[in-house]
N, CA, C and O of each residue as an XYZ file, in Angstrom:
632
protein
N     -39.683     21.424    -62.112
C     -40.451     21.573    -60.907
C     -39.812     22.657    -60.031
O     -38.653     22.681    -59.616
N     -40.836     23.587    -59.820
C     -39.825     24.520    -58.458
C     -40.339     24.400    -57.195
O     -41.513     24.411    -56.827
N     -39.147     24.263    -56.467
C     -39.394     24.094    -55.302
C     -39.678     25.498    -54.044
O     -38.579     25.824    -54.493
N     -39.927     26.211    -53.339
C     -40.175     26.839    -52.847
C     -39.138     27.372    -51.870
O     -39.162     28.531    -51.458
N     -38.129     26.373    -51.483
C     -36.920     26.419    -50.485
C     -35.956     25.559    -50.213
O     -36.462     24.987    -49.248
N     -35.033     25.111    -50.358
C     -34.358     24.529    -50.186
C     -33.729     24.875    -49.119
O     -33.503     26.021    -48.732
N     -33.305     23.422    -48.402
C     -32.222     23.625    -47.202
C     -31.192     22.872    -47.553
O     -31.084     21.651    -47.661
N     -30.402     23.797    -47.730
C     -28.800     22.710    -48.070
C     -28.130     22.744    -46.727
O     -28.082     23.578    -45.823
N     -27.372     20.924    -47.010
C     -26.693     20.715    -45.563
C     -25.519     21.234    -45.571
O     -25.088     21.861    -46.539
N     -24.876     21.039    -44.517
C     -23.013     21.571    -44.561
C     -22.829     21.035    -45.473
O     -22.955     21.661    -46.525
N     -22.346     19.265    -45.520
C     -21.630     19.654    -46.968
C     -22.036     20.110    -48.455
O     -21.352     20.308    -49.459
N     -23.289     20.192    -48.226
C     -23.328     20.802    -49.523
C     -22.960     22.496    -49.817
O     -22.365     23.041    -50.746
N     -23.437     22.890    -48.901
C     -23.328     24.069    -48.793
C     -21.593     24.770    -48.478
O     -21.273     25.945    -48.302
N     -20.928     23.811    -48.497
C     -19.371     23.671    -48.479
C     -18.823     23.504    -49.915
O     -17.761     23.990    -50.305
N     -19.467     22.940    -50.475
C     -19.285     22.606    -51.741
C     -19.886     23.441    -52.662
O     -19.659     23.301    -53.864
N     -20.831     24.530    -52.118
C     -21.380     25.727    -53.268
C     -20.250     26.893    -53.030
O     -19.695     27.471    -53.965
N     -19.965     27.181    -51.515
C     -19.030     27.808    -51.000
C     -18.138     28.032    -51.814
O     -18.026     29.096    -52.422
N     -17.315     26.959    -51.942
C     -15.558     26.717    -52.859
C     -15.877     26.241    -53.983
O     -14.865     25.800    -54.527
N     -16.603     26.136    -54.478
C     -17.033     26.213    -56.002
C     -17.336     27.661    -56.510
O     -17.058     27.994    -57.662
N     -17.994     28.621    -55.490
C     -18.638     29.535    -56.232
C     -17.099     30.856    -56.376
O     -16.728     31.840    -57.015
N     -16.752     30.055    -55.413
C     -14.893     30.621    -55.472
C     -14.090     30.600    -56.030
O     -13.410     31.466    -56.579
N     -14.046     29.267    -55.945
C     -12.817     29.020    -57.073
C     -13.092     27.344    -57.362
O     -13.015     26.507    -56.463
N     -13.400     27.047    -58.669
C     -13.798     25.674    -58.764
C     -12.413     24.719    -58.477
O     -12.332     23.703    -57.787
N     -11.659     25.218    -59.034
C     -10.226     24.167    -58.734
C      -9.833     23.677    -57.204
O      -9.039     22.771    -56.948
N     -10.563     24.475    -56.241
C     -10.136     23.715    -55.033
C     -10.802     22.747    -54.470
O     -10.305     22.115    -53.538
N     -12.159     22.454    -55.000
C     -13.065     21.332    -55.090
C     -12.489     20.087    -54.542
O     -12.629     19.385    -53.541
N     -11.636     20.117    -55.848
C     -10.935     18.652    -55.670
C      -9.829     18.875    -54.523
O      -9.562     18.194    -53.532
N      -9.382     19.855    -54.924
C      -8.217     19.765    -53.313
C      -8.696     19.920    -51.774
O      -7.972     19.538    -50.854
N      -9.999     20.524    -51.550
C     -10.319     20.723    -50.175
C     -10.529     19.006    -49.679
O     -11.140     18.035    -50.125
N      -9.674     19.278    -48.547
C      -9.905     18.181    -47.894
C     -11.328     17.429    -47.352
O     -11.359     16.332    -46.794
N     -12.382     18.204    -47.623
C     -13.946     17.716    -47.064
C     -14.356     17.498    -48.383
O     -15.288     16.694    -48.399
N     -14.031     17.897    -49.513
C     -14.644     17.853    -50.660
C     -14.055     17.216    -51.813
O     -14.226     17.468    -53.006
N     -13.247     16.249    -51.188
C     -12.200     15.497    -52.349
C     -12.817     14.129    -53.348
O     -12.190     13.636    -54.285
N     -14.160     13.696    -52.884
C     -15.185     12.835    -53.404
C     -16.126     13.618    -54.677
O     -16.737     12.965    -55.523
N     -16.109     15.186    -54.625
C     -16.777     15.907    -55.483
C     -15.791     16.090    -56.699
O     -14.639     15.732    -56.943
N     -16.586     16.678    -57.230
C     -15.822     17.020    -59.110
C     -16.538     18.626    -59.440
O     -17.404     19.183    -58.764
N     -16.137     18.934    -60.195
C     -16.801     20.083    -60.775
C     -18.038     19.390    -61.579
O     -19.006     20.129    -61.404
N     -18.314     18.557    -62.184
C     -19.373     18.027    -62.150
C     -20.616     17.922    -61.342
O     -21.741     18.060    -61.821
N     -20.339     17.653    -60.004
C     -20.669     17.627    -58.929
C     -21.309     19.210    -58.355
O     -22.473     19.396    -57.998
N     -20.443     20.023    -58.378
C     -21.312     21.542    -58.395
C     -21.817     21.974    -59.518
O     -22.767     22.755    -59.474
N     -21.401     21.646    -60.474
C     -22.714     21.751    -61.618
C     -24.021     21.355    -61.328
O     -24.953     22.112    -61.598
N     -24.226     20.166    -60.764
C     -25.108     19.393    -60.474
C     -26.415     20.217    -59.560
O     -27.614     20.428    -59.746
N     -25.306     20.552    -58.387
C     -25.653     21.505    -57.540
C     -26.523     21.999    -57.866
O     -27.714     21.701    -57.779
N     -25.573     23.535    -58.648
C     -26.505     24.325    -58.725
C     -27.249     24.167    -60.207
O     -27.620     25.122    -60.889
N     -27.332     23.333    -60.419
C     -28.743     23.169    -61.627
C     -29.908     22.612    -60.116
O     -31.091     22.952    -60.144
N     -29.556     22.080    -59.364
C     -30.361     21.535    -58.374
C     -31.411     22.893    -57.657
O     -32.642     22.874    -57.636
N     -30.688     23.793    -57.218
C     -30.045     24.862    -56.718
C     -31.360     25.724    -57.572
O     -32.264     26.142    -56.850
N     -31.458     25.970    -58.995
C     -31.793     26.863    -59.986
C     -33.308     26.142    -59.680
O     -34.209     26.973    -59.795
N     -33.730     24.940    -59.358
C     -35.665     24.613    -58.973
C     -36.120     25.573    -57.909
O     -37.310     25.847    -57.751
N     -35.258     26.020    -57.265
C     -35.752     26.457    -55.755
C     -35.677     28.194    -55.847
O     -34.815     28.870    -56.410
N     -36.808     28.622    -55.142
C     -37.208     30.165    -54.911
C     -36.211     30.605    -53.899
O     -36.004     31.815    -53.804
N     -35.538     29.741    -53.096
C     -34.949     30.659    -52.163
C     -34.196     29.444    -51.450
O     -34.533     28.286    -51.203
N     -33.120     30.134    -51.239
C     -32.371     28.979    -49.846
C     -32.465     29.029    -48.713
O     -32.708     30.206    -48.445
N     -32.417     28.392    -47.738
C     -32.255     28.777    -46.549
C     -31.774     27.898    -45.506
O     -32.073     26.709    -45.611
N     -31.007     28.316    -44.409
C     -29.270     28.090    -43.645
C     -30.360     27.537    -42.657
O     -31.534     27.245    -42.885
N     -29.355     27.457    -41.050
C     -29.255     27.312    -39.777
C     -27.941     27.995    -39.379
O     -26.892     28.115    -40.012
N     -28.256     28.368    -38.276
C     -26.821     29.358    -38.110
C     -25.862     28.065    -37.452
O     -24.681     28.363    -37.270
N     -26.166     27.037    -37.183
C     -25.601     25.997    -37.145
C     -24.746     25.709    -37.972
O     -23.570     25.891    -37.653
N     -25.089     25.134    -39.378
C     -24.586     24.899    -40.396
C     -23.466     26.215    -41.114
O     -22.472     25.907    -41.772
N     -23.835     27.555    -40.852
C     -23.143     28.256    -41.227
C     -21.920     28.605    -40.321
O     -20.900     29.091    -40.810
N     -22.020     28.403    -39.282
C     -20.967     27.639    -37.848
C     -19.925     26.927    -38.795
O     -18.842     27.310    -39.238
N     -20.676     25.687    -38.957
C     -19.887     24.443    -39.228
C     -19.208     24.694    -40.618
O     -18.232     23.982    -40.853
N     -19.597     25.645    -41.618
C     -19.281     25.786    -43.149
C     -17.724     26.960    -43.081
O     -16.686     26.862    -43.735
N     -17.994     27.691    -42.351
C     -16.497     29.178    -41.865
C     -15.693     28.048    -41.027
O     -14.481     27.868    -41.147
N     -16.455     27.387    -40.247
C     -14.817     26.626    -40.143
C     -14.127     25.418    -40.773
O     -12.923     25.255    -40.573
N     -14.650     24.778    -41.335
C     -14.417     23.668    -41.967
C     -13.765     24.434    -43.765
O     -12.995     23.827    -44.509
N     -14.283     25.665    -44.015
C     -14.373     25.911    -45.452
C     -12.483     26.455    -45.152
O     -11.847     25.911    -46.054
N     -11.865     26.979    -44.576
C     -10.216     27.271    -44.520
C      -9.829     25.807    -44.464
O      -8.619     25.887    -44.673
N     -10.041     24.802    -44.346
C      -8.887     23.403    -44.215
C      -7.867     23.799    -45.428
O      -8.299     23.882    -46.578
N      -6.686     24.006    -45.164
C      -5.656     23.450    -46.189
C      -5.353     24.878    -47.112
O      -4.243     25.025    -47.624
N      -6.080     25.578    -47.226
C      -6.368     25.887    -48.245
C      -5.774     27.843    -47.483
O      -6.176     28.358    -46.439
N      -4.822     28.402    -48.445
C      -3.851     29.720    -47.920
C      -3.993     30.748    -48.885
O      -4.263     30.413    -50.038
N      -3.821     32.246    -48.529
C      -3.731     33.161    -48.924
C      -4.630     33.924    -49.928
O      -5.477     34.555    -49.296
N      -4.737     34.075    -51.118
C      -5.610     34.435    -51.854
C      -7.126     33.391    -52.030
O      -8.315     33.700    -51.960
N      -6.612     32.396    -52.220
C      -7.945     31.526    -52.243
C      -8.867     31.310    -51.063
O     -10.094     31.289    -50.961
N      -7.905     31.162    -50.233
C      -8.354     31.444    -48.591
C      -9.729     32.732    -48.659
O     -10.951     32.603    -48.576
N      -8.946     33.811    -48.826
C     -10.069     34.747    -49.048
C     -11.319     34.887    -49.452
O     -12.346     35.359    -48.964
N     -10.920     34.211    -50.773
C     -12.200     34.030    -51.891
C     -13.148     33.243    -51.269
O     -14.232     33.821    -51.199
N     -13.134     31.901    -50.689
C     -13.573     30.823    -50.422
C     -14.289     31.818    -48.910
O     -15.516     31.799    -48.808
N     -13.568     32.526    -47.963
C     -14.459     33.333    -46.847
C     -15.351     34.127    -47.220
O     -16.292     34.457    -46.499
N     -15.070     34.751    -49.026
C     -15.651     35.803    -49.113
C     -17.249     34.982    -49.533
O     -18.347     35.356    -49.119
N     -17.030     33.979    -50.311
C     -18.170     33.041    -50.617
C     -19.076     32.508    -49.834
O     -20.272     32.300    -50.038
N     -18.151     32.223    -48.560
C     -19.170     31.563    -47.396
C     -20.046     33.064    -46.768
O     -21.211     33.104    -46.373
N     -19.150     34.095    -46.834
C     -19.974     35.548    -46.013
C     -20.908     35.900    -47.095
O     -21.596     36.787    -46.590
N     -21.391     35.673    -48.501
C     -22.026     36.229    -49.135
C     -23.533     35.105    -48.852
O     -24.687     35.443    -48.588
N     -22.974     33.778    -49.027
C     -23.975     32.789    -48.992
C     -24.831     33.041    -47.242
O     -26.015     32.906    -46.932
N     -23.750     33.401    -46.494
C     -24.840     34.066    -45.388
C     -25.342     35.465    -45.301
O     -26.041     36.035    -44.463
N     -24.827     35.821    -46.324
C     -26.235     37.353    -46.456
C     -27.023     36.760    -47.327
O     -28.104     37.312    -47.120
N     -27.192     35.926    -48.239
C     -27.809     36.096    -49.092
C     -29.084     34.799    -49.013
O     -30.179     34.854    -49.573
N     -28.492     33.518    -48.040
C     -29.811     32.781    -47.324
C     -31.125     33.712    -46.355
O     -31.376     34.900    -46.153
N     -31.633     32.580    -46.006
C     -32.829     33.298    -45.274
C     -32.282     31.798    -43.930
O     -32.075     30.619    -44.217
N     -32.209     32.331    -42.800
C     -31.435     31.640    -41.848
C     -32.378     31.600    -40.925
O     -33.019     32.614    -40.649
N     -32.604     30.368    -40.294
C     -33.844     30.226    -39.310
C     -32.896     29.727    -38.136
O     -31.921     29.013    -38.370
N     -33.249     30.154    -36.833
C     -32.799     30.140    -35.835
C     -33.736     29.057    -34.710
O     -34.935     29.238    -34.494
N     -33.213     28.337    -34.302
C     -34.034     27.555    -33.426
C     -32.866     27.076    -32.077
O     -31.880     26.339    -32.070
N     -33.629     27.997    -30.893
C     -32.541     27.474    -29.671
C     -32.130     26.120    -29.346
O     -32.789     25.093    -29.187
N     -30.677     26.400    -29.273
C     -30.566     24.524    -29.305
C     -30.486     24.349    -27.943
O     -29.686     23.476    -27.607
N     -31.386     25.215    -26.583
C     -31.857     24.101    -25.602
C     -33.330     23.287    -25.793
O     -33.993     22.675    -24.956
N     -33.574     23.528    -27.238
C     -34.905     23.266    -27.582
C     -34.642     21.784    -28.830
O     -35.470     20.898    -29.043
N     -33.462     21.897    -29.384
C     -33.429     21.195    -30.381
C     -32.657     19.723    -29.470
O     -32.790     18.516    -29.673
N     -31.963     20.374    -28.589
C     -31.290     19.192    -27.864
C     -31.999     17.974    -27.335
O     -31.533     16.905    -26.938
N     -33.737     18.569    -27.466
C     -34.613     17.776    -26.295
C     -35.141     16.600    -27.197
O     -35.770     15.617    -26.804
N     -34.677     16.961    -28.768
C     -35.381     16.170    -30.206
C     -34.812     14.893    -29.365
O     -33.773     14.912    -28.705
N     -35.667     13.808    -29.510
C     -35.388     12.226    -29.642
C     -34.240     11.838    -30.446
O     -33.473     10.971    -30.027
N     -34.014     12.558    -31.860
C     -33.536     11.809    -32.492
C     -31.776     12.679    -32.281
O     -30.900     12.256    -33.036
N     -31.391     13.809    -31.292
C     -30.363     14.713    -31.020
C     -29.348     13.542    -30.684
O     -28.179     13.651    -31.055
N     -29.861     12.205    -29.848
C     -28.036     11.590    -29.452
C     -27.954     11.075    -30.894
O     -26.948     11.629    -31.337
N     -28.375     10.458    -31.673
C     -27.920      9.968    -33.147
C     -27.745     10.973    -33.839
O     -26.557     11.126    -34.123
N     -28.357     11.669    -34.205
C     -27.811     12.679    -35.438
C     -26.722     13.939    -35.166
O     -25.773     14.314    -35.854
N     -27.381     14.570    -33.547
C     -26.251     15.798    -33.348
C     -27.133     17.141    -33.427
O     -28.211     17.294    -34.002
N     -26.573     17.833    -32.880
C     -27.204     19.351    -32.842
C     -27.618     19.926    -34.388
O     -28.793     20.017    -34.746
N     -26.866     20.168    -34.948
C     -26.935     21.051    -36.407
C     -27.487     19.887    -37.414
O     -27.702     20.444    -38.491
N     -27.804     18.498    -37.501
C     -28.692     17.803    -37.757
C     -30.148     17.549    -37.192
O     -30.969     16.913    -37.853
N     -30.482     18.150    -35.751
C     -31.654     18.063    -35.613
C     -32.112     19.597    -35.694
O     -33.266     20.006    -35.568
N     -30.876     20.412    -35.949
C     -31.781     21.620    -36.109
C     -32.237     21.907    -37.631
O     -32.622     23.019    -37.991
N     -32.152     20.767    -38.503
C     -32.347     20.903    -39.584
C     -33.433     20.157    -39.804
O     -34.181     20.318    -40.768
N     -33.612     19.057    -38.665
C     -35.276     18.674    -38.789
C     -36.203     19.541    -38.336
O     -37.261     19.663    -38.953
N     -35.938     20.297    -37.154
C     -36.654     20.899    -36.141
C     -37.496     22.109    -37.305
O     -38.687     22.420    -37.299
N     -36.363     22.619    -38.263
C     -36.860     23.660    -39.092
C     -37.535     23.442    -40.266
O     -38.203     24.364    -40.733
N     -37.459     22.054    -40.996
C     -38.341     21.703    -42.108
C     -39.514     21.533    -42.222
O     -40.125     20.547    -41.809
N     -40.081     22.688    -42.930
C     -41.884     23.013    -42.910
C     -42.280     22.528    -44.561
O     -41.504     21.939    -45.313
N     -43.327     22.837    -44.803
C     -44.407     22.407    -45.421
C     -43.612     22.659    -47.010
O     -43.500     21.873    -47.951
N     -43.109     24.159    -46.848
C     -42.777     24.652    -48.242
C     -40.970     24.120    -48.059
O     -40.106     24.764    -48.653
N     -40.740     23.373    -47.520
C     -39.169     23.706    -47.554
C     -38.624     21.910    -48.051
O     -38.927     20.881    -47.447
N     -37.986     21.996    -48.988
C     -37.705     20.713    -48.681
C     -35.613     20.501    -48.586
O     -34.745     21.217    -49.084
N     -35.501     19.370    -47.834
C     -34.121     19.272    -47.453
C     -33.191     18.680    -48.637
O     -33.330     17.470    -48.814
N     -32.346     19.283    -49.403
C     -30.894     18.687    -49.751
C     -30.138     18.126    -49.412
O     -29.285     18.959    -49.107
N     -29.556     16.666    -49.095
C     -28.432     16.530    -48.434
C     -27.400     15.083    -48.857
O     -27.762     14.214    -49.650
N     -26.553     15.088    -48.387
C     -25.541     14.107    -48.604
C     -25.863     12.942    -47.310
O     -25.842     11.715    -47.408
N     -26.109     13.632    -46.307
C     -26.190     13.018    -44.731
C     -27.102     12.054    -45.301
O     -28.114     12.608    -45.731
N     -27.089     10.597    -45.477
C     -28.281      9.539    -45.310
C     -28.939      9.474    -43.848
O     -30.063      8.975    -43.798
N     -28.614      9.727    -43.177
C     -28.994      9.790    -41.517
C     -30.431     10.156    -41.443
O     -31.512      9.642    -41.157
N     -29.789     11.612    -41.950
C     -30.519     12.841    -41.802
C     -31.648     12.909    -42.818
O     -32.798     13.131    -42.440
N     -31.302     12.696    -44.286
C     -32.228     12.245    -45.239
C     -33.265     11.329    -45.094
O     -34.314     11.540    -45.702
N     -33.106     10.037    -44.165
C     -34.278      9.122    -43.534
C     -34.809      9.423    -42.117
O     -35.596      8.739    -41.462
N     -34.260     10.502    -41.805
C     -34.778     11.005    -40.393
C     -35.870     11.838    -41.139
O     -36.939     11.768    -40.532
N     -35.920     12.445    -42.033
C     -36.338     13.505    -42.925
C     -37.652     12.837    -43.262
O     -38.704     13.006    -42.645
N     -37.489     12.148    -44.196
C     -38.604     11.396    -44.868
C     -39.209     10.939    -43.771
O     -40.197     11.558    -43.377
N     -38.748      9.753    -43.035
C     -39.774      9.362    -41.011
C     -40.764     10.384    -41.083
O     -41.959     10.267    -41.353
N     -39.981     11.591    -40.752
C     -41.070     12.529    -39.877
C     -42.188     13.542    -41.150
O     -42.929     14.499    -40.930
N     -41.893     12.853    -42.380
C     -42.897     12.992    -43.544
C     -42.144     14.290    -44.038
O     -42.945     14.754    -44.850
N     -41.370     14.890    -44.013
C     -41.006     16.257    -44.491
C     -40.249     15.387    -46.142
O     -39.783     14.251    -46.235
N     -40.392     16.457    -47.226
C     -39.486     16.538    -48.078
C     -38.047     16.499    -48.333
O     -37.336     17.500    -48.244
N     -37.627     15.344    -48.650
C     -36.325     14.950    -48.874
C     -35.544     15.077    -50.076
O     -36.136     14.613    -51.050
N     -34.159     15.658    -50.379
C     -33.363     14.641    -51.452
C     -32.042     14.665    -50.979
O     -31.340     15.558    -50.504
N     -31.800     13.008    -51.314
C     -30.616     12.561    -51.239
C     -29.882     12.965    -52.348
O     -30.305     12.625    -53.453
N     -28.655     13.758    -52.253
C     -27.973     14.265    -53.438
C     -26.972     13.174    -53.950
O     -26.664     13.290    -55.136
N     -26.482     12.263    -53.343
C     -25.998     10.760    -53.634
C     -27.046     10.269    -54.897
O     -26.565      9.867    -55.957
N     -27.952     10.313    -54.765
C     -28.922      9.309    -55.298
C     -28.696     10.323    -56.837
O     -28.559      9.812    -57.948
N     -28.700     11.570    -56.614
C     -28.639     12.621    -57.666
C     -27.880     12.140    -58.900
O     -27.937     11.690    -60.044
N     -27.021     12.604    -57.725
C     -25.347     11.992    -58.110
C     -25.478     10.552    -59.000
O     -24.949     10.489    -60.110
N     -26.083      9.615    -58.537
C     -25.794      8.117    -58.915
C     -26.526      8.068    -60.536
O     -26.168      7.489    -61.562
N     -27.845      9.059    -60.193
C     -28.844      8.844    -61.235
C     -27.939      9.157    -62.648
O     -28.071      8.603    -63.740
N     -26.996     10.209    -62.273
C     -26.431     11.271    -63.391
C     -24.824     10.574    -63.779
O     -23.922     11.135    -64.401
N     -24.822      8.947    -63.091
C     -23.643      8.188    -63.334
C     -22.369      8.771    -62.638
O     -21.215      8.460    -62.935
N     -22.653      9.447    -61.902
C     -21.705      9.861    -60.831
C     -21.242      9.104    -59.613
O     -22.063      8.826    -58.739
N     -19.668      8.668    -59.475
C     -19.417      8.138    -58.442
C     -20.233      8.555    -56.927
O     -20.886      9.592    -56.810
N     -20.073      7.641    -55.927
C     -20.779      7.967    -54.587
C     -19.176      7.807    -53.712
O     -19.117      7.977    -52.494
């Protein structure tokens, strides 16, 4: 089945990041120590249904800083150079967050979670780890997948 767009969340999109870098730090990054190389396999076979990706400059906020935890010198690099390519190479929708702040659902989920509802249209459907965000998703009728559930289907720890 192809999908038309995908929106991957931070962590996933943390996890294509330092995979597409260097798979061995997977397991060592401190946000990503529940994943396997299995796990970005998964990904991007997930990844390979969809015509196109596309960010929040939110999420790409949250991915440059979270993507250095721990992690020094050469690999360091690689892993920045991965996150700067994955933001040239999305299609990044911008939505002012004095506009996203006003969402109902902004005190539970958070800014860069409702700007990921605020932006899910017709052709786009959401990727994510966040269950929050995944049943906030489905509520408001937009296209969902829980990558847990992915994960579980394919006998993969959660």
């Amino acid at each position: 089945m192809i999908i038309e767009k995908i929106a991957l969340d931070t962590n996933l999109t943390l996890l294509l990041a330092v995979g597409r870098a260097e798979r061995g730090l997977i397991a060592r990054h401190k946000r990503l120590q529940r994943y396997s190389d299995t796990d970005y396999e998964l990904l991007v076979g997930q990844l390979s249904q969809a015509q196109s990706l596309i960010t929040t400059p939110n999420a790409l906020t949250e991915v440059s800083n979270i993507a250095r935890y721990g992690i020094h010198g050469a690999s360091r690099a690689r892993v920045m150079y991965s996150v700067r390519a994955l933001a040239c190479d999305c299609g990044e929708v911008y939505l002012p967050s004095k506009e996203v702040v006003m969402m109902t659902e902004f005190e539970r989920l958070g800014l860069a979670d409702c700007a990921w509802l605020a932006m899910l249209g017709q052709h786009t459907t959401l990727l994510t780890v966040d269950n929050n965000l995944y049943l906030a998703a489905l509520t408001q009728g937009h296209r969902a997948i829980n990558f847990d559930h992915v994960r579980a289907s394919r006998g993969l720890a959660q």
